[in-house]
Biopython code that builds the backbone (N, CA, C, O; Angstrom):
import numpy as np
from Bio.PDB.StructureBuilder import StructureBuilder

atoms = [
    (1, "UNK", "N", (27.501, 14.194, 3.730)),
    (1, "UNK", "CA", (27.982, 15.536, 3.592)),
    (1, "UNK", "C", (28.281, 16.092, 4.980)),
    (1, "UNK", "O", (27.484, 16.575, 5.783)),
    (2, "UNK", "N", (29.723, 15.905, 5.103)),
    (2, "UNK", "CA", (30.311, 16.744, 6.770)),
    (2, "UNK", "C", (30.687, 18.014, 6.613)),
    (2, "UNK", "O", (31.165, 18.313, 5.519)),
    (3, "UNK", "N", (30.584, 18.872, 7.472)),
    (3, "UNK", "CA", (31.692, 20.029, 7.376)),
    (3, "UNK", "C", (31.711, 20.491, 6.492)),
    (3, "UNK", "O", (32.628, 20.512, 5.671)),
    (4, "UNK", "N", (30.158, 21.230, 6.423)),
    (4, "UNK", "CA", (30.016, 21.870, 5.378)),
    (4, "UNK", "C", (29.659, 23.291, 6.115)),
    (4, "UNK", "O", (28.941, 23.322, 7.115)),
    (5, "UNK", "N", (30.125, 24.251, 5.631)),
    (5, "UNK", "CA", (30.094, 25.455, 6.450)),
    (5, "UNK", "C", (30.158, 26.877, 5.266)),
    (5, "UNK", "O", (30.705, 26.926, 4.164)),
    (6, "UNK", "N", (29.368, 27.940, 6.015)),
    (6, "UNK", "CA", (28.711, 28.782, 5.266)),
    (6, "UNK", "C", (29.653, 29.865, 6.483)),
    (6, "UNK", "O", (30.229, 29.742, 7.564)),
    (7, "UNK", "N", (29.245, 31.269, 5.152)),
    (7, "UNK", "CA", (29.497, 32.952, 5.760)),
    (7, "UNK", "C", (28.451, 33.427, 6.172)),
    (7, "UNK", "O", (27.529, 33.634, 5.384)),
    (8, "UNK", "N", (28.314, 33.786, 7.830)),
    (8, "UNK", "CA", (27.072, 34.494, 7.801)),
    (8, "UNK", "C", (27.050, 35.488, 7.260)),
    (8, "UNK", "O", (28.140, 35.995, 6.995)),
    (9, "UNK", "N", (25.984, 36.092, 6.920)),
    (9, "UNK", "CA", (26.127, 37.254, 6.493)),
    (9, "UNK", "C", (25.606, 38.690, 6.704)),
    (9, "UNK", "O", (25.111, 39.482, 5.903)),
    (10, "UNK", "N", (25.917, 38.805, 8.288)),
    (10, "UNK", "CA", (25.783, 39.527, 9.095)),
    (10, "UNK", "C", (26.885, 39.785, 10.132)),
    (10, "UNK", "O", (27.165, 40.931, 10.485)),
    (11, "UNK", "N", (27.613, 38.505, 10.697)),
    (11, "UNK", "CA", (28.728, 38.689, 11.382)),
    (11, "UNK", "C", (29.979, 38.110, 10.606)),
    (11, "UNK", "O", (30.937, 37.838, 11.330)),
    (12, "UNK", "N", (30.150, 37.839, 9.029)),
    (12, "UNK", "CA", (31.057, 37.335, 8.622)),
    (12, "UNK", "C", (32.048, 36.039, 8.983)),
    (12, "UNK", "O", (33.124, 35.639, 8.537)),
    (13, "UNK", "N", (31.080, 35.571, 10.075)),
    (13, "UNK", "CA", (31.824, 34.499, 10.495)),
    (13, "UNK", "C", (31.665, 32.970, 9.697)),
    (13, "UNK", "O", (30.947, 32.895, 8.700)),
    (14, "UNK", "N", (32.104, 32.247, 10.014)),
    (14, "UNK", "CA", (32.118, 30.909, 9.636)),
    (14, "UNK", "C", (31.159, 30.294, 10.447)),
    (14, "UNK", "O", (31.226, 30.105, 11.662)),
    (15, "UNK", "N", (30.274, 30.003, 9.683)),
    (15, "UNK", "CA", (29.229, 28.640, 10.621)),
    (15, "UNK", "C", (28.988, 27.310, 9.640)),
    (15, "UNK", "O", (29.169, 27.165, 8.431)),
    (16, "UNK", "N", (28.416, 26.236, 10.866)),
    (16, "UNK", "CA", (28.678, 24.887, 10.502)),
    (16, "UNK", "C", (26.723, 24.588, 9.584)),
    (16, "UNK", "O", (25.844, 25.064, 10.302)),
    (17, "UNK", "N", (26.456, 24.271, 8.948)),
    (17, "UNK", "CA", (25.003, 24.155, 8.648)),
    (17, "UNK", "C", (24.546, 22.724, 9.316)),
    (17, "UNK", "O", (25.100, 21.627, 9.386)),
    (18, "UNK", "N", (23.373, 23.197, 9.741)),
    (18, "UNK", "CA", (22.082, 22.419, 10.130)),
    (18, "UNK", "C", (21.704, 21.893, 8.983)),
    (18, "UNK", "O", (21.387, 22.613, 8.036)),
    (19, "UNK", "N", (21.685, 20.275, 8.907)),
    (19, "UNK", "CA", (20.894, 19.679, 7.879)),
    (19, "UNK", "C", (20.129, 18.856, 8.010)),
    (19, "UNK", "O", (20.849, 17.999, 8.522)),
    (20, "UNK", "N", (18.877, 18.287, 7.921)),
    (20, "UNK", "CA", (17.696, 17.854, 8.084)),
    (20, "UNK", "C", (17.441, 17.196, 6.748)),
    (20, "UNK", "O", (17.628, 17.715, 5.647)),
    (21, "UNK", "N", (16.910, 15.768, 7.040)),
    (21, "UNK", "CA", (15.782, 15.149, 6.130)),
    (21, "UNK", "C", (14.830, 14.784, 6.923)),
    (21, "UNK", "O", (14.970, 14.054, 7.903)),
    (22, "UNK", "N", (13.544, 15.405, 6.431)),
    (22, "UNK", "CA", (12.096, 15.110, 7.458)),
    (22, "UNK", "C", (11.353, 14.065, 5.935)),
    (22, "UNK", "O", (10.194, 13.652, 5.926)),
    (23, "UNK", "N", (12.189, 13.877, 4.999)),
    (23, "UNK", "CA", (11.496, 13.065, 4.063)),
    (23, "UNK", "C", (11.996, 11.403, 4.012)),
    (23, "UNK", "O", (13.041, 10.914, 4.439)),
    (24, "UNK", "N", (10.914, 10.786, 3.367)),
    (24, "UNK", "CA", (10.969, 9.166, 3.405)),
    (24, "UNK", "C", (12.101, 9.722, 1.715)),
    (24, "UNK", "O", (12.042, 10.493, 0.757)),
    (25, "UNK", "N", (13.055, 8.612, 2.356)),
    (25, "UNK", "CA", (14.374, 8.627, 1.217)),
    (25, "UNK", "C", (14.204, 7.322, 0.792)),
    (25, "UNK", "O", (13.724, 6.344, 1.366)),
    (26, "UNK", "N", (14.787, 7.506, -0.562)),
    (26, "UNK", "CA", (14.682, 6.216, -1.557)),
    (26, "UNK", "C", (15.333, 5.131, -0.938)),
    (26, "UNK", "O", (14.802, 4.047, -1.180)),
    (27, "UNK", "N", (16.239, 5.105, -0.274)),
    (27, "UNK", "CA", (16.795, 3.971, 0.950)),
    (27, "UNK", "C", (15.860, 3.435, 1.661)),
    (27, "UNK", "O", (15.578, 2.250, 1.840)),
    (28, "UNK", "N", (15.382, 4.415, 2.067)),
    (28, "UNK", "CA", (14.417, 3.364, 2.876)),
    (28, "UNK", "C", (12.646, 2.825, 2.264)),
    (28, "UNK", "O", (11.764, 2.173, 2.823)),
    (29, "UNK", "N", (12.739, 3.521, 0.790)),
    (29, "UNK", "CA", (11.613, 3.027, 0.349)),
    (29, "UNK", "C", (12.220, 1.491, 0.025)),
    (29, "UNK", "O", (11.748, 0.398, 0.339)),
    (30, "UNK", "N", (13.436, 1.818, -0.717)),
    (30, "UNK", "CA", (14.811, 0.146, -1.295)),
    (30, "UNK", "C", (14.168, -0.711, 0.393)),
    (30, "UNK", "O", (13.165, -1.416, 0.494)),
    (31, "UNK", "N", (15.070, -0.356, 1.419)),
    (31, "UNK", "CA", (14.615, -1.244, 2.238)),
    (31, "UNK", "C", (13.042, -1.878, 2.792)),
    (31, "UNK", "O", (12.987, -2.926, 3.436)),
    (32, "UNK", "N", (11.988, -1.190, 2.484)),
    (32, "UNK", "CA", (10.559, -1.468, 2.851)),
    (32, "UNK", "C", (10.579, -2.594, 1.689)),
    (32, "UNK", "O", (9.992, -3.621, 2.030)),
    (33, "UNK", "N", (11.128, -2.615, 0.395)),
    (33, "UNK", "CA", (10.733, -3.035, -0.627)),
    (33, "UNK", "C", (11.451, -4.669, -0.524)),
    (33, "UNK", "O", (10.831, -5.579, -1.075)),
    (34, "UNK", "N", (12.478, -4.916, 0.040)),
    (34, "UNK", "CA", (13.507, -5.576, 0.044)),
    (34, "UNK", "C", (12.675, -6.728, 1.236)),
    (34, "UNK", "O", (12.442, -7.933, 1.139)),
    (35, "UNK", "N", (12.365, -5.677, 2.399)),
    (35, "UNK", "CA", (12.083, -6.521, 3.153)),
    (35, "UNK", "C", (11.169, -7.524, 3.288)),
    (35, "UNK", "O", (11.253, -8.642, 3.798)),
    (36, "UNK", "N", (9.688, -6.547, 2.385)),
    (36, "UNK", "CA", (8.284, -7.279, 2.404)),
    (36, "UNK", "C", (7.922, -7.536, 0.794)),
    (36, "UNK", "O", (6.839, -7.483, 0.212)),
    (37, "UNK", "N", (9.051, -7.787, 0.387)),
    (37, "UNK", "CA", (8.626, -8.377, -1.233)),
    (37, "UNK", "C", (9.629, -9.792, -1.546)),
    (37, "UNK", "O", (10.777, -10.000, -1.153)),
    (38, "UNK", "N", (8.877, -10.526, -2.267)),
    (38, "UNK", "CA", (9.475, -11.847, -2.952)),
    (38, "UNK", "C", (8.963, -12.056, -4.242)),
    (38, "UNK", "O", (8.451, -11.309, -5.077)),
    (39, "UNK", "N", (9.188, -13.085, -4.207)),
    (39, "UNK", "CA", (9.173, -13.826, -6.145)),
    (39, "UNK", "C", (7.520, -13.375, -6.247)),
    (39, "UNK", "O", (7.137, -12.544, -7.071)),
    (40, "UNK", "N", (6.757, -13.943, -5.440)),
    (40, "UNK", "CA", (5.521, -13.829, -5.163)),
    (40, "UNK", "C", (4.753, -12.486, -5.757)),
    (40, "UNK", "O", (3.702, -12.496, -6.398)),
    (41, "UNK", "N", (5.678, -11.124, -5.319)),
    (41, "UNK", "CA", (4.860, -9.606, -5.107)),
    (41, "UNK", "C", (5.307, -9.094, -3.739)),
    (41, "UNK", "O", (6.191, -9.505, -2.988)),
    (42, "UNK", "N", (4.714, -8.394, -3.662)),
    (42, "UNK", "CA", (5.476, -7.244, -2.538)),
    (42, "UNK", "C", (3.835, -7.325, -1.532)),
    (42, "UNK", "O", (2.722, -7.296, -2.058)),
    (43, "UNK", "N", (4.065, -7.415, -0.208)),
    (43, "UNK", "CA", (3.289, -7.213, 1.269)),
    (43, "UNK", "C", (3.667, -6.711, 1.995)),
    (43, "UNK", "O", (4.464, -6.982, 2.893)),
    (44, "UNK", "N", (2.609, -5.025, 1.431)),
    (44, "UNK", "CA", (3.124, -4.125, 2.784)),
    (44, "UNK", "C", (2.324, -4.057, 3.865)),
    (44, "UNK", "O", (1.169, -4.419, 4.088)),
    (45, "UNK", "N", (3.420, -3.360, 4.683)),
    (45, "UNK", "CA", (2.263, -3.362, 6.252)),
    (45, "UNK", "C", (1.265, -2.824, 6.101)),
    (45, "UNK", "O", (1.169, -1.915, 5.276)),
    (46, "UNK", "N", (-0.144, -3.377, 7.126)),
    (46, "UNK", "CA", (-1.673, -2.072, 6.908)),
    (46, "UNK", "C", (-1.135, -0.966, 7.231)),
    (46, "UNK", "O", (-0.322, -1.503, 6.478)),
    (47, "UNK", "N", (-0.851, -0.262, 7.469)),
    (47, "UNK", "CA", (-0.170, 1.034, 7.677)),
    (47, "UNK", "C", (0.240, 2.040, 6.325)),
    (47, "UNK", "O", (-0.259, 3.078, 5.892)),
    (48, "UNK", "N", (1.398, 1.195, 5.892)),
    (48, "UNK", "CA", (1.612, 1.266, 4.405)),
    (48, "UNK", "C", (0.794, 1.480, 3.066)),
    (48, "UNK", "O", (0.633, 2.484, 2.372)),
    (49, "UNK", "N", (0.337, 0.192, 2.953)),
    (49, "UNK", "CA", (-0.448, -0.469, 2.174)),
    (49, "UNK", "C", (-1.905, 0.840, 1.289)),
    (49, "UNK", "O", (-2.667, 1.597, 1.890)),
    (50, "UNK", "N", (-1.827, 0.701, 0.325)),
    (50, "UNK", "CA", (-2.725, 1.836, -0.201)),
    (50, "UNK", "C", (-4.285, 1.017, -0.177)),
    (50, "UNK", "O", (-5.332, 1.622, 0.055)),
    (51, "UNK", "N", (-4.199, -0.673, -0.501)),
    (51, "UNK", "CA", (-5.242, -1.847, -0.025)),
    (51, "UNK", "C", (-4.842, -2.462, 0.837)),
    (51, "UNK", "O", (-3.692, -2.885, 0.953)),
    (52, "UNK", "N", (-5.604, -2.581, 1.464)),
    (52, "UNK", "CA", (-5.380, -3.394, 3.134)),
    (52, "UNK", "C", (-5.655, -4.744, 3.327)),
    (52, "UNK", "O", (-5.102, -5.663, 3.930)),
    (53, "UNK", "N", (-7.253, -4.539, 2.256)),
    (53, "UNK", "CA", (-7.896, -6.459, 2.233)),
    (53, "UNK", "C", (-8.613, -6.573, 0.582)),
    (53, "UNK", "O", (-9.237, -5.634, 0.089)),
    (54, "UNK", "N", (-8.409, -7.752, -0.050)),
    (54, "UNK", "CA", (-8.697, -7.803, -1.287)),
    (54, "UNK", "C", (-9.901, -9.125, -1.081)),
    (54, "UNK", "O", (-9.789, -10.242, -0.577)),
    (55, "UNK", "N", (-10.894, -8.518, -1.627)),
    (55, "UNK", "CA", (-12.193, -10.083, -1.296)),
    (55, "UNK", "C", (-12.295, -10.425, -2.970)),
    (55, "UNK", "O", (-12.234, -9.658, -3.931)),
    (56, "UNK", "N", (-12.488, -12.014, -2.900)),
    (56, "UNK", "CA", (-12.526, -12.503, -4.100)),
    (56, "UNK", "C", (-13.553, -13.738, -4.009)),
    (56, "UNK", "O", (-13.572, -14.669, -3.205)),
    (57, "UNK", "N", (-14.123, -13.541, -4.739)),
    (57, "UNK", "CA", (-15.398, -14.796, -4.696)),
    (57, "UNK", "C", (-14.579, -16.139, -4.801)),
    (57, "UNK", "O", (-13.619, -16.126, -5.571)),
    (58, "UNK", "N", (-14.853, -17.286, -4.116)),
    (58, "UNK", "CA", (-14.653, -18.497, -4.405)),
    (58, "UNK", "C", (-15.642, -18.990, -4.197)),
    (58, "UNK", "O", (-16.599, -18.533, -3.572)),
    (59, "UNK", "N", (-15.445, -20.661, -5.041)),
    (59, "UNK", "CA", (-16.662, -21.911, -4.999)),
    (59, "UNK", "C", (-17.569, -21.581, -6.719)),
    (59, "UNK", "O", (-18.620, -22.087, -7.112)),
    (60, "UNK", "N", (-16.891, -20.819, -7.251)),
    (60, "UNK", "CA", (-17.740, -20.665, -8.675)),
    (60, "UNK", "C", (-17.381, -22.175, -9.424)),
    (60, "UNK", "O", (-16.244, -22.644, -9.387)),
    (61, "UNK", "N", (-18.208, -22.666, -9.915)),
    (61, "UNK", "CA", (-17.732, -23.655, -11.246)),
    (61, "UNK", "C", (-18.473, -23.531, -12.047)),
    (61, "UNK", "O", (-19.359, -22.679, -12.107)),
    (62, "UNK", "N", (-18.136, -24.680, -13.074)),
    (62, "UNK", "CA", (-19.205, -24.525, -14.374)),
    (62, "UNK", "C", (-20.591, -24.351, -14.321)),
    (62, "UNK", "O", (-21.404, -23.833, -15.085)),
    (63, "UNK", "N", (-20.694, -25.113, -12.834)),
    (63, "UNK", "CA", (-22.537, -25.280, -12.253)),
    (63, "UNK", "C", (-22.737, -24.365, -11.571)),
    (63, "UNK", "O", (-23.682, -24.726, -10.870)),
    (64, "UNK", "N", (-22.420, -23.203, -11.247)),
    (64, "UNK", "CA", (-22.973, -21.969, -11.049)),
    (64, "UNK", "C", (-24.157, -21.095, -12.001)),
    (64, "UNK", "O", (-24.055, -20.584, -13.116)),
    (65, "UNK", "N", (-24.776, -21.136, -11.483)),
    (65, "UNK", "CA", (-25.894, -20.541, -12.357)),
    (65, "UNK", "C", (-25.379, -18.612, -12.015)),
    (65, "UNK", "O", (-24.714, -18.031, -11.158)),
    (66, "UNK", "N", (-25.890, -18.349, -12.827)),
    (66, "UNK", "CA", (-25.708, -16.735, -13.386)),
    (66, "UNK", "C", (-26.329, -15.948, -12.080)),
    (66, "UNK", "O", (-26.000, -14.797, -11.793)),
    (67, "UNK", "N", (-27.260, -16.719, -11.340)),
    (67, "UNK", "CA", (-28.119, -15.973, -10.429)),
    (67, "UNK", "C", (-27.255, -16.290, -9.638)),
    (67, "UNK", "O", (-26.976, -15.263, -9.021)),
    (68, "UNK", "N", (-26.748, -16.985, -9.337)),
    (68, "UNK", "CA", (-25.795, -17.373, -7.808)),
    (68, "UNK", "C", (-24.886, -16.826, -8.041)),
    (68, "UNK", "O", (-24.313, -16.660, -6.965)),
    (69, "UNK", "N", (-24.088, -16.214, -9.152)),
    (69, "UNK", "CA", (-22.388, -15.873, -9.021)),
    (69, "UNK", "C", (-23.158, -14.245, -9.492)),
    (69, "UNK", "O", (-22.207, -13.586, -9.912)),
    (70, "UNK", "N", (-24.255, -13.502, -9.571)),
    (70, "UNK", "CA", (-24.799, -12.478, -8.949)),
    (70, "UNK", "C", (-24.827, -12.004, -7.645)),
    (70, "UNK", "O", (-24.440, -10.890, -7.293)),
    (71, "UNK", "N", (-25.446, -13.155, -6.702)),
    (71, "UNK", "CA", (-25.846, -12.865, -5.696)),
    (71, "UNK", "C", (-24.158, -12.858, -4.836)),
    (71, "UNK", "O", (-23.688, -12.115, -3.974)),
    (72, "UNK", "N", (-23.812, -13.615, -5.297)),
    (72, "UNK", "CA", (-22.358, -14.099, -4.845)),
    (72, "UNK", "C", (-21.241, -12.680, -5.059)),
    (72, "UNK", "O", (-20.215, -12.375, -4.453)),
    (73, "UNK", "N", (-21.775, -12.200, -5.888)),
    (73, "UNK", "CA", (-20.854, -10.689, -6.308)),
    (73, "UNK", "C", (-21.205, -9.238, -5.341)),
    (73, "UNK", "O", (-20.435, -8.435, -4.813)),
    (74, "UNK", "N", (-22.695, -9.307, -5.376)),
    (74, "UNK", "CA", (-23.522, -8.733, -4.093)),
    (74, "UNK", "C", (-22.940, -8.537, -3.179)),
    (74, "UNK", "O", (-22.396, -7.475, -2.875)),
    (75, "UNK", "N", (-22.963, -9.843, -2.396)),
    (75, "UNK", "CA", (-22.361, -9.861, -1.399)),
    (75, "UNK", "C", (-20.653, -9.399, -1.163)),
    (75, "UNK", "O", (-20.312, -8.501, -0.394)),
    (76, "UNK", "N", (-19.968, -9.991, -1.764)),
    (76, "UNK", "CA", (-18.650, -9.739, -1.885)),
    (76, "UNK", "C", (-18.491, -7.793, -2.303)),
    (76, "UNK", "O", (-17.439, -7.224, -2.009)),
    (77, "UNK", "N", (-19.438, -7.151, -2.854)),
    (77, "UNK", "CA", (-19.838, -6.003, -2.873)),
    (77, "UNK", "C", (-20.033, -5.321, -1.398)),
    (77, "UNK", "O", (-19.380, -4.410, -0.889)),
    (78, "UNK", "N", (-21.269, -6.137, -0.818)),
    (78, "UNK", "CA", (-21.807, -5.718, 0.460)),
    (78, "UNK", "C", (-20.424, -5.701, 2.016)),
    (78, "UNK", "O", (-20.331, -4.919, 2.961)),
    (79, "UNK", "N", (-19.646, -6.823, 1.672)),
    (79, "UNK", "CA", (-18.486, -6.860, 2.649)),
    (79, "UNK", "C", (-17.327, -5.767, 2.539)),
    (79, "UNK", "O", (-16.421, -5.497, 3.327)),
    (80, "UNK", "N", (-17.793, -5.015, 0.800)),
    (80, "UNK", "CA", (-16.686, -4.377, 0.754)),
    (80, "UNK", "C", (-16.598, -3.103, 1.490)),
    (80, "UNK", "O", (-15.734, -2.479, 2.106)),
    (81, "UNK", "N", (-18.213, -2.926, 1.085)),
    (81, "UNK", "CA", (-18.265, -1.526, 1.878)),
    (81, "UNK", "C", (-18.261, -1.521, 2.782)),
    (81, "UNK", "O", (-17.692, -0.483, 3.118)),
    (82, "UNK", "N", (-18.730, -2.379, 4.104)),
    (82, "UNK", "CA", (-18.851, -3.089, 5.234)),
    (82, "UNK", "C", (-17.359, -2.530, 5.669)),
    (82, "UNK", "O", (-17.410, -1.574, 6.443)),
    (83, "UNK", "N", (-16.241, -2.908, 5.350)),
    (83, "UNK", "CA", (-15.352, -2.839, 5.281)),
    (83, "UNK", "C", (-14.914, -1.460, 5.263)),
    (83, "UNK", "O", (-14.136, -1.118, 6.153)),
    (84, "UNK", "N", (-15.219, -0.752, 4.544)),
    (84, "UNK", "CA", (-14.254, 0.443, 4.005)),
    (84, "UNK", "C", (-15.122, 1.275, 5.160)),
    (84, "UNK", "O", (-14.611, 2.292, 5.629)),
    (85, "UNK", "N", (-16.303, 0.885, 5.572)),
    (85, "UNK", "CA", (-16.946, 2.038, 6.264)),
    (85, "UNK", "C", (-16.557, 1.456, 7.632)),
    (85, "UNK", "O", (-17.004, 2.113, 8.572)),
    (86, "UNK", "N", (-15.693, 0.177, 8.025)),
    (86, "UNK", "CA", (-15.102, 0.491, 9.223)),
    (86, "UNK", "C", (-13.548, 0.872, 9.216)),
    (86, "UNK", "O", (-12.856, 0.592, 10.195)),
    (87, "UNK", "N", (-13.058, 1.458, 8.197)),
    (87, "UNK", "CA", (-11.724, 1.936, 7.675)),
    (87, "UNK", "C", (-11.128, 1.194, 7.646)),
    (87, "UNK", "O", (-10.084, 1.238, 8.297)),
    (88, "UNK", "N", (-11.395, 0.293, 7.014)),
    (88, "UNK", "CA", (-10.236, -0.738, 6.254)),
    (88, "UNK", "C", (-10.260, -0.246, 4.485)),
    (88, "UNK", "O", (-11.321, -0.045, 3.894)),
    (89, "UNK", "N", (-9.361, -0.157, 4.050)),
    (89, "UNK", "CA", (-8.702, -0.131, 2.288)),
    (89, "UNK", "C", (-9.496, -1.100, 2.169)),
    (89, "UNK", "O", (-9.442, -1.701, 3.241)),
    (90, "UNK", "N", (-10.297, -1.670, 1.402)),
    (90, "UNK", "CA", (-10.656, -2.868, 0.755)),
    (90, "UNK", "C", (-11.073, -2.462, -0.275)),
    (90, "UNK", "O", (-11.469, -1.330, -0.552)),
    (91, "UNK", "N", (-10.952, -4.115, -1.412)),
    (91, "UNK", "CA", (-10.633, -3.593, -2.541)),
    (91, "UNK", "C", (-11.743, -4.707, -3.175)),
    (91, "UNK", "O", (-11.701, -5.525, -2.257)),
    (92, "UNK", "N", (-13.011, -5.449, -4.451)),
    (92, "UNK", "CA", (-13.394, -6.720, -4.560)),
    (92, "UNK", "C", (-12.736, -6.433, -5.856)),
    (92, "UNK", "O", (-12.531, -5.396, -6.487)),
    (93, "UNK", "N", (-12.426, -7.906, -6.082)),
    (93, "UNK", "CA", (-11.723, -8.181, -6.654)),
    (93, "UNK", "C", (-12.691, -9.273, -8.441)),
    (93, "UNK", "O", (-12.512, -10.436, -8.803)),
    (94, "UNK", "N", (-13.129, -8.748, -8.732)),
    (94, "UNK", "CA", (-14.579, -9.635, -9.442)),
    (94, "UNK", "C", (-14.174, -10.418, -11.230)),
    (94, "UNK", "O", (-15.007, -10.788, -12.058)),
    (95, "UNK", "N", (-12.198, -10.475, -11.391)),
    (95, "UNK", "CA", (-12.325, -10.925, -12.557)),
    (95, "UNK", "C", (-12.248, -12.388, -12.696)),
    (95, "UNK", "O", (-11.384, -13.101, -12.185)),
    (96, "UNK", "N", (-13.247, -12.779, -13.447)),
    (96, "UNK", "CA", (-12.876, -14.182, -14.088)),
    (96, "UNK", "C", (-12.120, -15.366, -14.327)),
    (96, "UNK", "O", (-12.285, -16.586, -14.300)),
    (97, "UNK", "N", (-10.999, -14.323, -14.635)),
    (97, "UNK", "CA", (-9.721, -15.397, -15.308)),
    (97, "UNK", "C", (-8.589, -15.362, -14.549)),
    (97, "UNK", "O", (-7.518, -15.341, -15.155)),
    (98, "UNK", "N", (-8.586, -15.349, -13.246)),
    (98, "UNK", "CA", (-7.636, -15.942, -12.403)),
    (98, "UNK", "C", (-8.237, -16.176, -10.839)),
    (98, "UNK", "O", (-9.131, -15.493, -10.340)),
    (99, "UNK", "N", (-7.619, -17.169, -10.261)),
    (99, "UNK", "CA", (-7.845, -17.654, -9.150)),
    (99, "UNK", "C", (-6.932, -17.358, -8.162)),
    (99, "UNK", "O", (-5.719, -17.280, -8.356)),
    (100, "UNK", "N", (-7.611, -17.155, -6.870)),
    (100, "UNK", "CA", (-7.051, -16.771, -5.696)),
    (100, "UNK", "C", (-5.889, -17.817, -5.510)),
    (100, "UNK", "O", (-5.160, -17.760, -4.520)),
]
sb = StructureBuilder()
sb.init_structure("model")
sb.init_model(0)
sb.init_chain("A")
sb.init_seg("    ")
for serial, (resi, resn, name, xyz) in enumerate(atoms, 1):
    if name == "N":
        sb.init_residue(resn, " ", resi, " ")
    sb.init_atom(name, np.array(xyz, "f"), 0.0, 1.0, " ", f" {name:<3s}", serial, name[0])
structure = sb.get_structure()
């Protein structure tokens, strides 16, 4: 939008308007999206990012006893907060039925 021009309306003259976007525009959300996403999912920068680090238990198998993939959750608990209380987003991640 050029040459777009208004009446003041005080000296009747013709003036040119001042226009400003101080906002994040859908262009450039398209481009953030374009840039750091694939087939995969989308990786945004820490900056961005609403989660920063996602912890997920590994080493579970059938021979895990109930007390170990407890203690094992604990912990993955204990790193999270660890985490968030040195300002990192972190997120644990504790379901079952899919693998990292």
């Amino acid at each position: 939008m050029f040459d777009i021009i208004f009446e003041d309306p005080v000296t009747q003259e013709k003036q040119f308007v001042y226009q400003n976007s101080w906002g994040l525009t859908t262009r450039s959300i398209g481009v953030l999206v374009m840039v750091h996403g694939d087939n995969k999912g989308l990786v945004l920068p820490p900056r961005v990012a609403s989660v920063q680090a996602v912890i997920m238990p590994v080493g579970i198998t059938a021979k895990t006893t109930e007390e170990e993939k407890t203690n094992l959750f604990a912990a993955c608990k204990t790193l999270e907060g660890e985490l968030n209380d040195g300002g990192i987003r972190t997120k644990t991640d504790l379901r079952d039925n899919v693998t990292p």
